[in-house]
Structures are given as structure tokens and as C-alpha cells.
PyMOL CGO cylinders between C-alpha atoms (Angstrom):
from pymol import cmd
from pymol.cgo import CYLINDER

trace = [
    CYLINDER, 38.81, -6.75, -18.52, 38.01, -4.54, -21.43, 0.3, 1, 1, 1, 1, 1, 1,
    CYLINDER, 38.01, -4.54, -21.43, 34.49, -3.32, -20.36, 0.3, 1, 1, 1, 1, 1, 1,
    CYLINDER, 34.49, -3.32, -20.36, 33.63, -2.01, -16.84, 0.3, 1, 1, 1, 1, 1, 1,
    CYLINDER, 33.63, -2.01, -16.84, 31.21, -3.58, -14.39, 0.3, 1, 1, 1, 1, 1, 1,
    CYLINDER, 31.21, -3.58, -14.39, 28.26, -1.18, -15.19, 0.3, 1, 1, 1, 1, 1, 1,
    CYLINDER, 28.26, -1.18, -15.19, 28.33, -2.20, -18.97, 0.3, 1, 1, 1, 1, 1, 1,
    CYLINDER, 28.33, -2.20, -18.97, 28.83, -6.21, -17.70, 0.3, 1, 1, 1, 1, 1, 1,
    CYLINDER, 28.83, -6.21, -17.70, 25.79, -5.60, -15.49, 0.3, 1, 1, 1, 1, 1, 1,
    CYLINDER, 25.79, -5.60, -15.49, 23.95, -3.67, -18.08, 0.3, 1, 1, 1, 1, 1, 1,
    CYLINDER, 23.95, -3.67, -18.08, 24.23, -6.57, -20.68, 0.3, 1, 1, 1, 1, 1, 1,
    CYLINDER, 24.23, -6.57, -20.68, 23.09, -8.55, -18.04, 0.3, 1, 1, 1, 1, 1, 1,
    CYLINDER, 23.09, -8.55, -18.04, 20.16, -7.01, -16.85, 0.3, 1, 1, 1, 1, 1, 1,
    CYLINDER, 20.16, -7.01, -16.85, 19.32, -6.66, -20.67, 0.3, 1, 1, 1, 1, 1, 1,
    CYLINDER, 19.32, -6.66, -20.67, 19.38, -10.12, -21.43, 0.3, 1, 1, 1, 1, 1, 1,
    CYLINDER, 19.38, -10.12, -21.43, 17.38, -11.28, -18.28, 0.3, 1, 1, 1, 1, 1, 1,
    CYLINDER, 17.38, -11.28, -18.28, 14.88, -8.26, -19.67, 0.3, 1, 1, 1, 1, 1, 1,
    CYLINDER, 14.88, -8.26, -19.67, 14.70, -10.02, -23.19, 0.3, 1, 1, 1, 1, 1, 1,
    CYLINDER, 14.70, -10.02, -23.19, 14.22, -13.17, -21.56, 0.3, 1, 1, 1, 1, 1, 1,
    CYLINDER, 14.22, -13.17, -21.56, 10.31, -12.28, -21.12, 0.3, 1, 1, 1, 1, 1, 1,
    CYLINDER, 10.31, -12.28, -21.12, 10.16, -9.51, -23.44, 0.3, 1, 1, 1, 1, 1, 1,
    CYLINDER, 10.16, -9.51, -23.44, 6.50, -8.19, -22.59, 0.3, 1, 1, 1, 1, 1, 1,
    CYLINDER, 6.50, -8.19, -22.59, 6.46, -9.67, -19.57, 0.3, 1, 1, 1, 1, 1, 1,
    CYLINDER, 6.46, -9.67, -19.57, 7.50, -6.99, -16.28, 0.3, 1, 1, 1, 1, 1, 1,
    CYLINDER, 7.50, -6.99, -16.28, 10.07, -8.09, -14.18, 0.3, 1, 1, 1, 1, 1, 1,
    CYLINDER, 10.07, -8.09, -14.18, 10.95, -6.64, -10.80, 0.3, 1, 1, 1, 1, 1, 1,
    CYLINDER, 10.95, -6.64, -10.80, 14.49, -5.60, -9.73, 0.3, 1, 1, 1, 1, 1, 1,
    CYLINDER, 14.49, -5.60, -9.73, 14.52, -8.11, -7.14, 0.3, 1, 1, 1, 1, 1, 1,
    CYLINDER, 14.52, -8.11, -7.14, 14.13, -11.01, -9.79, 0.3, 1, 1, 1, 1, 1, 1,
    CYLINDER, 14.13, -11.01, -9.79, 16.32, -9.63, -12.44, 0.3, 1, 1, 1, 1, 1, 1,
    CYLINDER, 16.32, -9.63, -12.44, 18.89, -9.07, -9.67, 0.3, 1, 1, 1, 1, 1, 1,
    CYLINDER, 18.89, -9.07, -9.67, 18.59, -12.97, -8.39, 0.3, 1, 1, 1, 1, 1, 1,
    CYLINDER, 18.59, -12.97, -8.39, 18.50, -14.11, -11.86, 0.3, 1, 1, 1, 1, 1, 1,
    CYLINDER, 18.50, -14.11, -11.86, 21.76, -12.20, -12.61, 0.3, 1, 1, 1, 1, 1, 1,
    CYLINDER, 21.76, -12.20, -12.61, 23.94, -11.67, -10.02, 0.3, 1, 1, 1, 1, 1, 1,
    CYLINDER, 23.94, -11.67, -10.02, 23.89, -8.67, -9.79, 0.3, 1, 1, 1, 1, 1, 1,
    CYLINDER, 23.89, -8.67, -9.79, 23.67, -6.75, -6.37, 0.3, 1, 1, 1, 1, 1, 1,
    CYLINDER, 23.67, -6.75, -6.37, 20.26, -4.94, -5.73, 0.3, 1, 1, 1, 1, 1, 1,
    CYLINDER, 20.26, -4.94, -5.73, 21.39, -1.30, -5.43, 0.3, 1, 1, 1, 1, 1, 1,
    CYLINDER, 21.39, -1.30, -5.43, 24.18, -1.81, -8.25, 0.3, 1, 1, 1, 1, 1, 1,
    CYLINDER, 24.18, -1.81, -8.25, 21.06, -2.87, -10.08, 0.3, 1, 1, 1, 1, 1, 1,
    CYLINDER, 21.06, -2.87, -10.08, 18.42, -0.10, -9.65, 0.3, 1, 1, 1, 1, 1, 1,
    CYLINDER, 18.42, -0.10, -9.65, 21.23, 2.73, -10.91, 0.3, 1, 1, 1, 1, 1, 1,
    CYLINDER, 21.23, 2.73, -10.91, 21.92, 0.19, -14.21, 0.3, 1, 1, 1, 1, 1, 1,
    CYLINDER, 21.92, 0.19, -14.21, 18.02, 0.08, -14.58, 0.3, 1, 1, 1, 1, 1, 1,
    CYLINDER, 18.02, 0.08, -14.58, 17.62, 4.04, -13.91, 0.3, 1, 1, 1, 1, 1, 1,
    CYLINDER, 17.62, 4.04, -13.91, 20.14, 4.55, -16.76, 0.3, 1, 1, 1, 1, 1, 1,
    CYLINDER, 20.14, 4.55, -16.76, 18.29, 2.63, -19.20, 0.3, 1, 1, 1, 1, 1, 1,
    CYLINDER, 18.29, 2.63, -19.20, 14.63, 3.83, -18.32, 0.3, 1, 1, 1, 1, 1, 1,
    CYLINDER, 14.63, 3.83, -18.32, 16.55, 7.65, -18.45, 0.3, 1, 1, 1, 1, 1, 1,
    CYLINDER, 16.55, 7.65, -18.45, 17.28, 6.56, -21.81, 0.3, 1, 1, 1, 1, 1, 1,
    CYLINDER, 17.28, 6.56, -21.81, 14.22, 4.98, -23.32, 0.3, 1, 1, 1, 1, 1, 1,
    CYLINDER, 14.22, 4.98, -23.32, 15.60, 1.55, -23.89, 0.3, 1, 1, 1, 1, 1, 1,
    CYLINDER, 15.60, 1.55, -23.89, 13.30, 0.23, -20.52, 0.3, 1, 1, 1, 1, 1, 1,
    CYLINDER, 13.30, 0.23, -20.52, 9.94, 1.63, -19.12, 0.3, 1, 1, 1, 1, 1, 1,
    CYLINDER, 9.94, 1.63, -19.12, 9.41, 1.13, -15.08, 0.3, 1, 1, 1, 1, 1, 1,
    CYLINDER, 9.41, 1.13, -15.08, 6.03, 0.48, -13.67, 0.3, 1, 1, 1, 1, 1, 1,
    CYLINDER, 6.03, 0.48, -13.67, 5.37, 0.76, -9.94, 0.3, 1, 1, 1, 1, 1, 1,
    CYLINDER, 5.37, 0.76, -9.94, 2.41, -1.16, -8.16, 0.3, 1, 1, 1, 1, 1, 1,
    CYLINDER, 2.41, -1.16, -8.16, 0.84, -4.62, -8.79, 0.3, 1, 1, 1, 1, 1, 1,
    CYLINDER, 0.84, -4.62, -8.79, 2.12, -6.20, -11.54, 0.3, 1, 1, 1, 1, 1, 1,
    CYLINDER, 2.12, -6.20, -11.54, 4.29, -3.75, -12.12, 0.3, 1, 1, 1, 1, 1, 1,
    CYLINDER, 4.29, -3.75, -12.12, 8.43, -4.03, -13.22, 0.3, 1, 1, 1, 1, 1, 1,
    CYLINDER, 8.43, -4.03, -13.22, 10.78, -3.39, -15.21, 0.3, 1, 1, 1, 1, 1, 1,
    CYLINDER, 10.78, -3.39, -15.21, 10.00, -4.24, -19.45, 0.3, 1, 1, 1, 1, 1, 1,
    CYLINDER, 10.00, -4.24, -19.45, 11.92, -3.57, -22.86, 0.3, 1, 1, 1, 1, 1, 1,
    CYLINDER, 11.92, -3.57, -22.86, 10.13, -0.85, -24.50, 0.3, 1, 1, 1, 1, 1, 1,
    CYLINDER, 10.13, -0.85, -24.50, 12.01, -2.17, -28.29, 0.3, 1, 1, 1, 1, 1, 1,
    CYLINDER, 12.01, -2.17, -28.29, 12.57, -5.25, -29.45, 0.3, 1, 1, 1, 1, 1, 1,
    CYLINDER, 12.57, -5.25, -29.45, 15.28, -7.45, -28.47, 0.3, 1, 1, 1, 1, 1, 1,
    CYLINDER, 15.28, -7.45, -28.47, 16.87, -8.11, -31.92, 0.3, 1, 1, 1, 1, 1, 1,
    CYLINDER, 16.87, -8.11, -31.92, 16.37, -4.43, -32.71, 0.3, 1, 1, 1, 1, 1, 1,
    CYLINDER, 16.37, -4.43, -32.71, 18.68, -3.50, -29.37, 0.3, 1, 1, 1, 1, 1, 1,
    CYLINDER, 18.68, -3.50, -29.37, 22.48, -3.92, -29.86, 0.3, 1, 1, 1, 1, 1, 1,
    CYLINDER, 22.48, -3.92, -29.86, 24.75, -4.64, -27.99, 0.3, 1, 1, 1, 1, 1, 1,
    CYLINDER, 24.75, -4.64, -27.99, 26.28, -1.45, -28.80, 0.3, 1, 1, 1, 1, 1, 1,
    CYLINDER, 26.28, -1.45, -28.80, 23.23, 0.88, -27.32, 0.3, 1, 1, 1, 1, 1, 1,
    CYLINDER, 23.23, 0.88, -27.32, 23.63, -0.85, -24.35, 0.3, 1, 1, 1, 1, 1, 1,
    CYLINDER, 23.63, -0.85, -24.35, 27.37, -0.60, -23.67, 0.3, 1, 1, 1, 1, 1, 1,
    CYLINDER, 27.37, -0.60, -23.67, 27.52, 3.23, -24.85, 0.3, 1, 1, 1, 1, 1, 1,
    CYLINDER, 27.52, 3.23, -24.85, 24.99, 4.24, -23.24, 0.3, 1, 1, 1, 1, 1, 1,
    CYLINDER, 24.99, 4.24, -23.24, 26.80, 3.70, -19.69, 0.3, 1, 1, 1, 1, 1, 1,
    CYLINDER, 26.80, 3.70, -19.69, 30.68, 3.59, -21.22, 0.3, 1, 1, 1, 1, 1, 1,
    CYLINDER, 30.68, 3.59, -21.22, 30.97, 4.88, -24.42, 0.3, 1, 1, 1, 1, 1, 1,
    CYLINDER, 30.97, 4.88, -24.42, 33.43, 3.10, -26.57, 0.3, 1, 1, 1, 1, 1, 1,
    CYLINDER, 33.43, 3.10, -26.57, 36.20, 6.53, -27.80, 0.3, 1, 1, 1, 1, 1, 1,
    CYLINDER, 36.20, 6.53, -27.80, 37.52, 6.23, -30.63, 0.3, 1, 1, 1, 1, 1, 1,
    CYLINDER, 37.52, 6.23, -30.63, 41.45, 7.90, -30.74, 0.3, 1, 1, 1, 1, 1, 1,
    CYLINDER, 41.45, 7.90, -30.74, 40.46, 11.10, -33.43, 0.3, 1, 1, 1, 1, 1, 1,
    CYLINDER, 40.46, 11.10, -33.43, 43.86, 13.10, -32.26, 0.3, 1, 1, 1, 1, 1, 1,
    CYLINDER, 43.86, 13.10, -32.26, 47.08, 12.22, -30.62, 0.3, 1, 1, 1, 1, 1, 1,
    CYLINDER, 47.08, 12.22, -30.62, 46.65, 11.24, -27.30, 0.3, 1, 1, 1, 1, 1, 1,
    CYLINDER, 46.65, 11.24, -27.30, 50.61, 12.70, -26.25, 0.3, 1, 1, 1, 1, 1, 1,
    CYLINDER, 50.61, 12.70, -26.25, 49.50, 16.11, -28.11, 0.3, 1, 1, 1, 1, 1, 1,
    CYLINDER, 49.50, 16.11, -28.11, 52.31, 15.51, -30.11, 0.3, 1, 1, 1, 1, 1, 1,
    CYLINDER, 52.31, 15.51, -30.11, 52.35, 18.58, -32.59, 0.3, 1, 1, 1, 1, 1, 1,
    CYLINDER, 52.35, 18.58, -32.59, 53.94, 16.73, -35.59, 0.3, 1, 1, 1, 1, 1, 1,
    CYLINDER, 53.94, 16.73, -35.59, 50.93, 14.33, -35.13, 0.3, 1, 1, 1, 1, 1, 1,
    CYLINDER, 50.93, 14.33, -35.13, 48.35, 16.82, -35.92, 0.3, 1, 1, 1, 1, 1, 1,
    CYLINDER, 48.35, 16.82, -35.92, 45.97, 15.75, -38.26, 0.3, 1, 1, 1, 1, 1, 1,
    CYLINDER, 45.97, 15.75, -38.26, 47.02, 12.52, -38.46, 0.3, 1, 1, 1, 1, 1, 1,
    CYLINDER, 47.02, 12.52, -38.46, 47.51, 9.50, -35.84, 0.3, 1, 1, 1, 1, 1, 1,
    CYLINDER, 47.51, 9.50, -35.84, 50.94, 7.67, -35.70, 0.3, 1, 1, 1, 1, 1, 1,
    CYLINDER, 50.94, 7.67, -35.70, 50.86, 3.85, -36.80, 0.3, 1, 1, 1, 1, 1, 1,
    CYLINDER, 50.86, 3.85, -36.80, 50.64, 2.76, -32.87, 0.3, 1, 1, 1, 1, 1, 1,
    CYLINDER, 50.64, 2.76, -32.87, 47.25, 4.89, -32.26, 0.3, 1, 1, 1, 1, 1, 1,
    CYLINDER, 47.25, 4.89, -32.26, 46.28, 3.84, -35.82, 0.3, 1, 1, 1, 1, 1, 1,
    CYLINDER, 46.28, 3.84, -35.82, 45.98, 0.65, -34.82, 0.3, 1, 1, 1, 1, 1, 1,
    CYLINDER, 45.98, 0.65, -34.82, 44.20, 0.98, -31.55, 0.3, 1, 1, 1, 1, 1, 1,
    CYLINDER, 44.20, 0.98, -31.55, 41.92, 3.28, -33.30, 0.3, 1, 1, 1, 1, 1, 1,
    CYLINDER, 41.92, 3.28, -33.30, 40.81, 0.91, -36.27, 0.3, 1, 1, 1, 1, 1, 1,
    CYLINDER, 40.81, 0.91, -36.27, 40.89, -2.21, -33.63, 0.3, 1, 1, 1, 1, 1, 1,
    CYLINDER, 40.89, -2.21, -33.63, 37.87, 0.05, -31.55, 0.3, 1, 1, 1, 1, 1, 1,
    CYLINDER, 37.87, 0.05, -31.55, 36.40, 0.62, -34.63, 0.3, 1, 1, 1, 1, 1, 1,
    CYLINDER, 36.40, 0.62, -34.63, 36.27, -3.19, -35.93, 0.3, 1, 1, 1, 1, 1, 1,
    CYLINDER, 36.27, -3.19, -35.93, 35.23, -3.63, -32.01, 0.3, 1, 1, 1, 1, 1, 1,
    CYLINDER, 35.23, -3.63, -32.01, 32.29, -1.31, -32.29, 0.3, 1, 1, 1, 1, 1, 1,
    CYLINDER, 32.29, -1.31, -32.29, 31.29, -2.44, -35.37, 0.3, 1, 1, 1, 1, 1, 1,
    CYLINDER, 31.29, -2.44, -35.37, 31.24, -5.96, -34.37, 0.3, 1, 1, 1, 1, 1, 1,
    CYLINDER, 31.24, -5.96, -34.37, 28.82, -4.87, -31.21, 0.3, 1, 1, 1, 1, 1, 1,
    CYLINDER, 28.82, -4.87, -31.21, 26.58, -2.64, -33.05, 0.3, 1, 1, 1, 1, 1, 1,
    CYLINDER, 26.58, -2.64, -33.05, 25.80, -5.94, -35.76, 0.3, 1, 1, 1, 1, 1, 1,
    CYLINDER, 25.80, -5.94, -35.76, 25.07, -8.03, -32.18, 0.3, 1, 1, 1, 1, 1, 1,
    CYLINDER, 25.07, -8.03, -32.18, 21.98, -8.06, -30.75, 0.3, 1, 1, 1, 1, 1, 1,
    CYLINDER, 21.98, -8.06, -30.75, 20.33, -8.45, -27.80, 0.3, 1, 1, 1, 1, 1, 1,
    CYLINDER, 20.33, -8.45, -27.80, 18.84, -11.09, -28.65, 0.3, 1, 1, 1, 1, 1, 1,
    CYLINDER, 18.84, -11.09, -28.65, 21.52, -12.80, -30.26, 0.3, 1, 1, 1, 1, 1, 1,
    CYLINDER, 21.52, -12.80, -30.26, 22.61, -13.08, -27.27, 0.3, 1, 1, 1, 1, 1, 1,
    CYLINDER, 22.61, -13.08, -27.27, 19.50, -15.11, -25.83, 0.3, 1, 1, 1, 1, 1, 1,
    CYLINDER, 19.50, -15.11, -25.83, 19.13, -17.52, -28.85, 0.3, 1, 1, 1, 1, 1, 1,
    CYLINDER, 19.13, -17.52, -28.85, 22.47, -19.20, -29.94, 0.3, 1, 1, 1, 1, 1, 1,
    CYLINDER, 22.47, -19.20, -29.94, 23.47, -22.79, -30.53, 0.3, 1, 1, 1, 1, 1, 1,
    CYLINDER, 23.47, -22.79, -30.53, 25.85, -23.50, -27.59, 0.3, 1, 1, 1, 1, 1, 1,
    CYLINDER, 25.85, -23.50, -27.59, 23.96, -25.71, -24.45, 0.3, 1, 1, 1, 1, 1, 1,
    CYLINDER, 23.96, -25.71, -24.45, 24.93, -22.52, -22.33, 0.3, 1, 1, 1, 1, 1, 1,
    CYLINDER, 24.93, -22.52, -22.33, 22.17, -20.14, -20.94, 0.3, 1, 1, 1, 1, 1, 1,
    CYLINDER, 22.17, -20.14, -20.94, 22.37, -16.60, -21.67, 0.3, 1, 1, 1, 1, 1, 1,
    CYLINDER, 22.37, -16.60, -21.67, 24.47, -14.06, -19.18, 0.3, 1, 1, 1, 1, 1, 1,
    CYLINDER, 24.47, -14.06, -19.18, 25.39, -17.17, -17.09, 0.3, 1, 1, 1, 1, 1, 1,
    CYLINDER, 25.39, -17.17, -17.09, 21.95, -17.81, -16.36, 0.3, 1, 1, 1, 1, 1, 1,
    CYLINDER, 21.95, -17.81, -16.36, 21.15, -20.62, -15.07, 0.3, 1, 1, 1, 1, 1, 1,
    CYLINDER, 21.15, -20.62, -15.07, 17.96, -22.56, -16.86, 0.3, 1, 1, 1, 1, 1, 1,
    CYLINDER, 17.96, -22.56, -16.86, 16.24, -23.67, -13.68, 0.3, 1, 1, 1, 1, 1, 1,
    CYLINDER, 16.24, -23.67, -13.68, 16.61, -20.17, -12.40, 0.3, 1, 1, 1, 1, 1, 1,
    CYLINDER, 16.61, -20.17, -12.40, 15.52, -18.47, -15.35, 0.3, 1, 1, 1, 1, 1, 1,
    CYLINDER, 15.52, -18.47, -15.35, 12.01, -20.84, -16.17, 0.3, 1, 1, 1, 1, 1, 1,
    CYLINDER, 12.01, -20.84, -16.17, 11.08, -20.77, -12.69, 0.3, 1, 1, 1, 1, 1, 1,
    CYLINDER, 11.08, -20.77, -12.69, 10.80, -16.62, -12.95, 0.3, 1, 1, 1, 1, 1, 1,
    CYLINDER, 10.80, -16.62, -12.95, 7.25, -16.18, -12.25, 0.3, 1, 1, 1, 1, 1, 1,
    CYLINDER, 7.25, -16.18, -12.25, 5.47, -12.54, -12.43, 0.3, 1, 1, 1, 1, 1, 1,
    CYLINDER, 5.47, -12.54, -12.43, 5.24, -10.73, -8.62, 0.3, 1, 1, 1, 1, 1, 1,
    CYLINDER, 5.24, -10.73, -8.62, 1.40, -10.89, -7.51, 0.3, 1, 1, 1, 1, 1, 1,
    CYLINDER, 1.40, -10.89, -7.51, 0.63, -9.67, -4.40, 0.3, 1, 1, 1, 1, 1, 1,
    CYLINDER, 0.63, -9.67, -4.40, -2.37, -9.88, -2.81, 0.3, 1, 1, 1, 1, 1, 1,
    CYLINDER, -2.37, -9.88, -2.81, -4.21, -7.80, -0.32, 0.3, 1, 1, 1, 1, 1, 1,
    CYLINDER, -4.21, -7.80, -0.32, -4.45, -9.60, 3.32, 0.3, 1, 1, 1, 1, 1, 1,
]
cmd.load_cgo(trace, "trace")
């Protein structure tokens, strides 16, 4: 696989978050909707209210929310901001007739991670939410994600 669990859960949790964009959602609901387990969760969510891309509420009515837009979050943010894509600036093997220059095989890997960030930094969010195929976003599944009502407790 060519991204690590923690960025697979982050996209996830970011999706299910961009679902119901103004709308808080508790970890326990993103975590059902996603599949993603609880504790796993609540360090993903940590990392993203740590770096401004989520606000956390406690109390009644309280959650998780996106504090930006959806289609003004890439796909990018989120997967650098827990495993940041390197690029390959030097020689890897510290191969001294290499300096200042990379040899045709690290060449390559370095302009395929660059068409590869590219390609997630012009993907949004929310591109990933609204697309023509009959699937639901993140593996969601539609009768999971419309019945995702807002936590209300009351006082007995």
C-alpha cells in the first residue's frame, strides 16, 4: 500500500467530517461511520485539531467540525500533515559522484512523487464526497451515513 493507515484513516475521518460540514460530529459516530477503531480515531482527530484543519467541542452538542471548507482542503494537507510525502533532493546511497545531481533511477522516483503530490494537492476534500460513480464516499455506506443524527443528551 503506498500510504500508511494513519493517512487512510485521516482521509477517512475527513470525508465523514465534510459529510455535514457545520454540523459537529462525535468520535463515536465518525468512528462507526468509518471504520475506524475508536482510540486509532481520537489520535487522527488530535492531529488535525493540533493543526487547525478541525476544532473539538466538548459538552452538549458538542463534536468534532471542519473549521475550512471542504473544497478548499486537499487531499494533500491531509496526508502531509500525518506522513509527509519526501521528495528524493540527494542521493539516497550517498554516492559522492551523485552530488548535486540524482541518477536516472532516483530521477524517476523523484518526478513520479512529484506528479503524485501534485495530483493530491489539485484533489479536494470534497471532491472526494461529490463524484459521479453510484459509490459513497470512504466506503461509506448511504444508509449509514443519512441516518447520522447530531448526539443530544438530555438530563434525567
Amino acid at each position: 500500500m503506498l500510504f500508511s493507515q494513519t493517512a487512510e484513516y485521516a482521509l477517512r475521518a475527513m470525508v465523514a467530517l465534510a459529510e455535514f460540514p457545520d454540523r459537529p460530529q462525535t468520535s463515536q459516530q465518525i468512528a462507526q461511520r468509518t471504520q475506524i477503531p475508536a482510540s486509532y480515531l481520537s489520535k487522527v482527530l488530535n492531529t488535525m485539531v493540533k493543526a487547525g484543519l478541525v476544532d473539538a467541542q466538548r459538552g452538549i452538542g458538542g463534536g468534532f467540525k471542519l473549521l475550512r471548507q471542504p473544497a478548499q482542503l486537499s487531499v494533500l494537507d491531509v496526508i502531509n500533515l500525518v506522513e509527509p510525502i519526501e521528495r528524493i533532493h540527494d542521493c539516497p546511497l550517498k554516492i559522492s559522484a551523485h552530488r548535486g545531481h540524482l541518477c536516472p533511477l532516483h530521477q524517476t522516483l523523484d518526478q513520479t512523487l512529484a506528479t503524485l503530490q501534485s495530483a493530491l494537492a489539485k484533489a479536494s476534500i470534497s471532491d472526494l464526497i461529490h463524484d459521479d460513480s453510484s459509490s459513497t464516499p470512504a466506503g461509506l455506506c448511504k444508509s449509514e451515513v443519512r441516518k447520522v443524527q447530531p448526539t443530544i443528551r438530555r438530563r434525567s
